[in-house]
N, C-alpha and C positions, 0 to 999 in steps of 0.2 A: 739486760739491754744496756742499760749505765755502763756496766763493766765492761763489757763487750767494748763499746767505743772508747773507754777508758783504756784498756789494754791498744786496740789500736790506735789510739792517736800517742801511744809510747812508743809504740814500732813503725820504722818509717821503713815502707816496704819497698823493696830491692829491683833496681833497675834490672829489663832483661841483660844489659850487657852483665851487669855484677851476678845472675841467676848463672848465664850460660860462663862465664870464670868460675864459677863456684862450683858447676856439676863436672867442667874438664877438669879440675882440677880433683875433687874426689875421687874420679873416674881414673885420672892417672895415677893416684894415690893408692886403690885398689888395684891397679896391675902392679906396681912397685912393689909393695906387699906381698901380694901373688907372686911375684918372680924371684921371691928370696928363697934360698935354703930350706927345706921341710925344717929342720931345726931351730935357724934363726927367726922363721916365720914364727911359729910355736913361742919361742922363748919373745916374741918382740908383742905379740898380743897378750898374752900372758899379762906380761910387764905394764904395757901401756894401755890395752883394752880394759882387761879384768882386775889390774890393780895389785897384782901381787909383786913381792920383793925380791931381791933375787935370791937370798936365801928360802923363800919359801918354793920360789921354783928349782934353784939345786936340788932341794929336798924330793920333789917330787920325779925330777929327771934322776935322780942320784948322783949327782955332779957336786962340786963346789959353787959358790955364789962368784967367784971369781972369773969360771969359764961361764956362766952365766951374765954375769957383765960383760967379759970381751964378745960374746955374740949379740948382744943386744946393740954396743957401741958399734960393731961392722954393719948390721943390718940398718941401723939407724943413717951412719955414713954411706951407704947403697944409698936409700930409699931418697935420701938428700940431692944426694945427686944425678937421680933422675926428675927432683922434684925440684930442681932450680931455676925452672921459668917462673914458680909462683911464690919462691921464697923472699923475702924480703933482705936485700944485704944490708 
């Protein structure tokens, strides 16, 4: 019970306007995602979801880690640019 309100009164919990920015913003994120290349998609979750390198995804695509960086760096600049209403410049 302590802890409970101990943990809440650390979190100060989120206006609906900052809730409904938060889910169009996710929501536009996963179609972004979703509208990339089967490839760049792949190699962009990989990387930024599951945490592997790019060497360790060349490996598994059998590519180099170089063409693995240029598709991670294209997809990233996609996803940027359809996500610049919530990006901060």
């Amino acid at each position: 019970w302590d802890e409970t309100l101990y943990r809440r009164a650390l979190r100060v919990p989120k206006s609906l306007d900052e809730h409904m920015v938060e889910e169009e913003r996710n929501e536009t994120l996963c179609k972004a995602v979703g509208s990339l290349p089967e490839i760049q998609r792949r190699r962009f979750l990989l990387y930024y979801e599951y945490d592997y390198n790019y060497s360790e995804i060349g490996a598994m695509e059998h590519c180099n880690s170089t063409a693995v960086y240029q598709s991670i760096v294209r997809a990233r600049e996609k996803i940027k640019t359809q996500m610049k209403n919530y990006l901060c410049a």
